[in-house]
MILOMAR-978539 format. One record per residue (C-alpha): x, y, z; residue number from 1; residue in one letter. Coordinates in Angstrom, 1 decimal. Layout:
BEGIN
TIZA     xx     yy     zz   n res
TIZA      X      Y      Z NUM   A
...
This chain:
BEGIN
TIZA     xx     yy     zz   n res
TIZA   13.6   11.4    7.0   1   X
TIZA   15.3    8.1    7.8   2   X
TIZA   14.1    7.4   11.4   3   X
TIZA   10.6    7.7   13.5   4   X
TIZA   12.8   10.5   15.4   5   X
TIZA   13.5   13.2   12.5   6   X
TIZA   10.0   12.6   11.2   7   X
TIZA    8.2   13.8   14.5   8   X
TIZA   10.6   16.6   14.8   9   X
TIZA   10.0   18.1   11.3  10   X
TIZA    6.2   16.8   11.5  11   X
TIZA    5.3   17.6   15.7  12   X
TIZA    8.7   19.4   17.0  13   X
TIZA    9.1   16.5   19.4  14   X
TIZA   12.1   15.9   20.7  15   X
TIZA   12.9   11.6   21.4  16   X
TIZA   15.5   10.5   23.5  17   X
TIZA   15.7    7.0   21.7  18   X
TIZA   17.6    6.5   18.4  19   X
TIZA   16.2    3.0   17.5  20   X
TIZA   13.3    2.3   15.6  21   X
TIZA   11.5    0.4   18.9  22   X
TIZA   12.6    2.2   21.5  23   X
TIZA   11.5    5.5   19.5  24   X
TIZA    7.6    3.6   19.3  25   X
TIZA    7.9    3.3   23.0  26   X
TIZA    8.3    6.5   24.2  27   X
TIZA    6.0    8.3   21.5  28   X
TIZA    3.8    5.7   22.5  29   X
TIZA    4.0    6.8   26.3  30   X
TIZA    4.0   10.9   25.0  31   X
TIZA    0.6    9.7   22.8  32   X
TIZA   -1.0    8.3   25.8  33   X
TIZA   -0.5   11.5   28.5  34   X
TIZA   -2.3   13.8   25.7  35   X
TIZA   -4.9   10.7   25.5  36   X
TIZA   -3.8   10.4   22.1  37   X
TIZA   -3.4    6.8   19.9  38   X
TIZA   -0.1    6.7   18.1  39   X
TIZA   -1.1    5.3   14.7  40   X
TIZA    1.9    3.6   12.5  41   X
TIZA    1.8    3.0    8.6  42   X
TIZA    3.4   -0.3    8.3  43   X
TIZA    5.8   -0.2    5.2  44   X
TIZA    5.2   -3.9    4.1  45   X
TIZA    7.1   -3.5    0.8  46   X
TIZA   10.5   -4.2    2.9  47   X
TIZA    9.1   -7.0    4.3  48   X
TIZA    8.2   -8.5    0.7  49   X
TIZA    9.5   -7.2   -2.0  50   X
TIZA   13.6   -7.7   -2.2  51   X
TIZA   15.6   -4.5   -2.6  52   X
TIZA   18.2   -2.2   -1.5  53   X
TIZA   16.6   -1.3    1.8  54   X
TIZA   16.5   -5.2    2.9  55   X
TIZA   20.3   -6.6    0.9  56   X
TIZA   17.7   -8.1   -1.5  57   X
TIZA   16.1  -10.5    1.0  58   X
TIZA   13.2  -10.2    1.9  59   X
TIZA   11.8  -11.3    5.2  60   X
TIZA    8.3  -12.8    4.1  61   X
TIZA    6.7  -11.8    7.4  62   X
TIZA    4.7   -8.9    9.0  63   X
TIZA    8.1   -7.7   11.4  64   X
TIZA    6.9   -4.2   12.6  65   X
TIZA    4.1   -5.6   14.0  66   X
TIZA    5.7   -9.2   15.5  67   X
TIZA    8.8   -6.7   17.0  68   X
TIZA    5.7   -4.2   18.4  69   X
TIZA    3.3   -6.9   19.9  70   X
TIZA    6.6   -8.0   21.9  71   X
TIZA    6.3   -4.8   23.9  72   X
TIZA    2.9   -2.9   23.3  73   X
TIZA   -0.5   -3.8   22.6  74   X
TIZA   -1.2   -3.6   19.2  75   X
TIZA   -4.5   -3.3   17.2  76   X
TIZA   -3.9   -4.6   13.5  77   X
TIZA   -5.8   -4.0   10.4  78   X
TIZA   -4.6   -4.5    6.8  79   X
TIZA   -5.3   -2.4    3.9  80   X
TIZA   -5.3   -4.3    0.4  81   X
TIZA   -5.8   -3.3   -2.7  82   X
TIZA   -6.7   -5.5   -6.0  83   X
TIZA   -3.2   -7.4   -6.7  84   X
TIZA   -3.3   -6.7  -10.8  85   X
TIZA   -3.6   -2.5  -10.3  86   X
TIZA   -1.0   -2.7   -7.5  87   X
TIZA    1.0   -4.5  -10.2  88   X
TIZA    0.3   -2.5  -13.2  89   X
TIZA    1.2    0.9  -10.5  90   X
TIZA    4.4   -0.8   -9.8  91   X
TIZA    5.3   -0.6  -13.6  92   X
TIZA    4.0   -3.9  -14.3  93   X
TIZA    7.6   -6.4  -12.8  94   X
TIZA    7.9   -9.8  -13.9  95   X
TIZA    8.3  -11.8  -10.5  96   X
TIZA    5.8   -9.0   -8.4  97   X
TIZA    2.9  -11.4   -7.9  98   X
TIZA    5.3  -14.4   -6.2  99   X
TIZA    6.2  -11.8   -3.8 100   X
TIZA    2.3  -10.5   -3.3 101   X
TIZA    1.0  -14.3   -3.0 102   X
TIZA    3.5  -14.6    0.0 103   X
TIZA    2.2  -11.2    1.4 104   X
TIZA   -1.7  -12.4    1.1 105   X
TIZA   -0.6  -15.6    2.9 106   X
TIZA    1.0  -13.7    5.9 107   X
TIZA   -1.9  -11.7    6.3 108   X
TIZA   -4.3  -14.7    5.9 109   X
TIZA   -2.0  -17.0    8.3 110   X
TIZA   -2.4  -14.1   11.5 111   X
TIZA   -5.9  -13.9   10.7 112   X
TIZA   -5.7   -9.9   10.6 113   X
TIZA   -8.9   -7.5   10.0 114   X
TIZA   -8.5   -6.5    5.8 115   X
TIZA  -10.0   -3.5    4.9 116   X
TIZA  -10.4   -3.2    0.6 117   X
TIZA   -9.0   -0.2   -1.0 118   X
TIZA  -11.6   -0.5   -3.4 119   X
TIZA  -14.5    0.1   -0.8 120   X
TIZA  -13.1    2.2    0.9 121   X
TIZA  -12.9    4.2   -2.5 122   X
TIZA  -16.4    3.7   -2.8 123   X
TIZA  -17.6    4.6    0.4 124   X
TIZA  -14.6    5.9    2.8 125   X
TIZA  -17.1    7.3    5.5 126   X
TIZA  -18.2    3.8    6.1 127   X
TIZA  -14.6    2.0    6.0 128   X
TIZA  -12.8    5.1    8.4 129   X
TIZA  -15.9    4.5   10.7 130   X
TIZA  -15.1    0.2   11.2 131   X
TIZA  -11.5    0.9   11.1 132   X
TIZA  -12.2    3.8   14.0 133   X
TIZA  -14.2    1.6   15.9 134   X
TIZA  -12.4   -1.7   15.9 135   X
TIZA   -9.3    0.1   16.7 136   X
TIZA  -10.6    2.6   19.4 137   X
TIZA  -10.3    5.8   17.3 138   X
TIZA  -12.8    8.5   17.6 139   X
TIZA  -14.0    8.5   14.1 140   X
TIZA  -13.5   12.5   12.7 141   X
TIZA  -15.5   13.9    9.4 142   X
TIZA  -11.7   16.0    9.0 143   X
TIZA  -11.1   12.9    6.9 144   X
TIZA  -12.8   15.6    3.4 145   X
TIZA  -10.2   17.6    3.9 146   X
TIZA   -7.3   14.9    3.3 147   X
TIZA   -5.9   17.1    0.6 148   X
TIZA   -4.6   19.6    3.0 149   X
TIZA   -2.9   17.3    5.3 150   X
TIZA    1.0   16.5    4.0 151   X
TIZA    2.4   15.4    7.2 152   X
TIZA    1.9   11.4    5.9 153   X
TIZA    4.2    9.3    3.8 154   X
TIZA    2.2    8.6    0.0 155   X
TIZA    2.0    9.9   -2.9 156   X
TIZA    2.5   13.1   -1.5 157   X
TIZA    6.4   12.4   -1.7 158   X
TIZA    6.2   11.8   -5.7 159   X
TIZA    8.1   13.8   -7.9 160   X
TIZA    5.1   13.4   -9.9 161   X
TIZA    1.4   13.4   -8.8 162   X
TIZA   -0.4   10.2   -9.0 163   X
TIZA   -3.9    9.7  -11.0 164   X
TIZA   -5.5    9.4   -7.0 165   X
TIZA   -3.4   12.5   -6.1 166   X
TIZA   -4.9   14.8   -8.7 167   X
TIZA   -8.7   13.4   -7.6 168   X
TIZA  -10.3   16.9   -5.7 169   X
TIZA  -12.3   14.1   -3.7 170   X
TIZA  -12.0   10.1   -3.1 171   X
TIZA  -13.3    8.4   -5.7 172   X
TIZA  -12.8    5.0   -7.3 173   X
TIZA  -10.2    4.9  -10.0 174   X
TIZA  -10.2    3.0  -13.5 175   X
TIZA   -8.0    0.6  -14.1 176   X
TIZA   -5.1    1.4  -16.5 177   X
TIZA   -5.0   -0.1  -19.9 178   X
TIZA   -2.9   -2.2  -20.9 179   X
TIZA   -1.5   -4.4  -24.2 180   X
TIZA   -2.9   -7.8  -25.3 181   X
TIZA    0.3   -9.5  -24.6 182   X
TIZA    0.3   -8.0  -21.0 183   X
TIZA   -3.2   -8.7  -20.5 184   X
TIZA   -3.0  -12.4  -21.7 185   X
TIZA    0.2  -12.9  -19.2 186   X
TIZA   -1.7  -11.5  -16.6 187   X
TIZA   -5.0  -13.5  -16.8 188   X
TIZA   -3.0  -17.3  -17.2 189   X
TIZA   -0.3  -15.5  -14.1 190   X
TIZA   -1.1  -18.8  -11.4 191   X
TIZA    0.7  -16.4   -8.7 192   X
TIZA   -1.9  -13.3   -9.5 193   X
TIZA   -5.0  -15.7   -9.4 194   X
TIZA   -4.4  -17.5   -6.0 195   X
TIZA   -3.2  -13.9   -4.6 196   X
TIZA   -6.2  -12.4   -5.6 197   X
TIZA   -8.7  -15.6   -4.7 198   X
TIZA   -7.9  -15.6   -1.6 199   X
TIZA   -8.4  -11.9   -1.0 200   X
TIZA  -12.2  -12.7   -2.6 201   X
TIZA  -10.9  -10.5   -5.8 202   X
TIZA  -11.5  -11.0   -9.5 203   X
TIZA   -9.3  -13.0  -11.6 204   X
TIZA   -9.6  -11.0  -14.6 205   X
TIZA   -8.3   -7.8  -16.2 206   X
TIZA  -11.5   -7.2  -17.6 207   X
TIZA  -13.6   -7.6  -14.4 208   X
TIZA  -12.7   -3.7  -13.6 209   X
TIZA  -13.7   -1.0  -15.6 210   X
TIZA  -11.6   -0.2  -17.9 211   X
TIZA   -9.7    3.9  -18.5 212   X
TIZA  -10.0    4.9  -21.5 213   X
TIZA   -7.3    7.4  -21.5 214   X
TIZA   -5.6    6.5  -25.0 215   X
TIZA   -6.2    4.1  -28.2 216   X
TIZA   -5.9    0.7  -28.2 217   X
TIZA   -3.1    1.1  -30.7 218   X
TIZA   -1.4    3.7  -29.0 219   X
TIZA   -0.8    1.3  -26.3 220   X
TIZA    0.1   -1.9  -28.2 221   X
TIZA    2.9    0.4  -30.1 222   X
TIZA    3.9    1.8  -26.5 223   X
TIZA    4.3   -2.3  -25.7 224   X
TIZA    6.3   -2.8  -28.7 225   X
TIZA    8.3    0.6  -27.9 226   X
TIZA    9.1   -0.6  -24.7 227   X
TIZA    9.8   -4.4  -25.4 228   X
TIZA   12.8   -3.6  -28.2 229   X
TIZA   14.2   -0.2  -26.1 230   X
TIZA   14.3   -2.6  -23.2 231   X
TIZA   12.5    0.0  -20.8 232   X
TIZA   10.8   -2.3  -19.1 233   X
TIZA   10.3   -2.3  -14.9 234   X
TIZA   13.1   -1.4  -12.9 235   X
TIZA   13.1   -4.5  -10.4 236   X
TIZA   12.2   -7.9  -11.2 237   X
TIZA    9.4   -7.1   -8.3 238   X
């Protein structure tokens, strides 16, 4: 689905009269608000950020869904962040990824939004979906437990292969992946990943997370190697 307009047709058989990706938040905003419903929008912030083919490879730097949508509606904001080295290490580990993050924590920082931790919410998601509910106006639902059956969402529900969180019967916190010395000491001297991370009051460390122990240490130091001299390393430089 490439527009707000096929996905609430396949999702909610509504039918918008707008083709544009504003004009299509303003009049399912209006629908939203006759059934005394809130129209809720998943902000993809990896355009914003992170160059590639969706954005000519230049990326904006700046929160522009919700600077275009404050122009015309009002807007409740909060941010969901997760700890900068796992989102890393789930993006196949790129080289430049944490230059691009830093900017992202800045933005964020700079409009003085609400953050919400993946990690706690992990940990305890009652608690998080009741502050997000309530600072956003949202009667808060228990229908959250049954977030396995729900697939009209954009996620990991869309991968060709399930995620580790994907395959969880219930939310729980996840491990963090192992990963070779050589990674490991880049990561832990990586200037970009500790100021990122510092300033979202994160750890600094690889080792400050437990640890999965899904394979050998040497398993995974001869998958480095494996990967270094095949050259099958991440897809982007992000």
């Amino acid at each position: 689905m490439d527009t707000i307009k096929d996905q609430v047709k396949k999702w909610y058989n509504i039918n918008l009269q707008e083709e544009d990706f504003l004009g299509s938040v303003i009049e399912l905003e209006k629908i939203c608000s006759k059934s005394d419903l809130h129209l809720v929008i998943r902000d993809f912030t990896f355009n914003d950020f992170i160059p590639n083919e969706l954005n000519g490879y230049k990326a904006r730097n700046r929160l522009s869904t919700m600077e275009m949508l404050n122009n015309e509606l009002k807007v409740k904001t909060f941010v969901l962040v997760r700890d900068s080295i796992d989102v890393w290490i789930s993006r196949w580990k790129p080289e430049k990824f944490f230059e691009a993050y830093k900017k992202y924590v800045d933005e964020i920082l700079n409009h003085n939004l609400q953050v919400f931790k993946f990690e706690d919410f992990c940990e305890n998601p009652a608690r998080i979906i009741r502050e997000i509910c309530n600072n956003s106006g949202i009667r808060f639902s228990e229908s959250y437990k049954e977030y396995n059956n729900y697939t009209n969402i954009t996620g990991d529900n869309l991968l060709k292969e399930q995620s580790r969180g994907a395959k969880q019967v219930n939310i729980l916190p996840l491990k963090r992946k192992q990963l070779s010395n050589t990674e490991i000491k880049w990561l832990n001297s990586n200037q970009d990943m500790i100021e990122a991370n510092t300033k979202l009051n994160y750890p600094i460390n690889y080792y400050d997370r437990e640890i999965e122990k899904r394979y050998n240490k040497w398993k995974i130091e001869i998958a480095y190697i494996f990967r270094m001299f095949s050259g099958r390393k991440a897809k982007t430089l992000y």
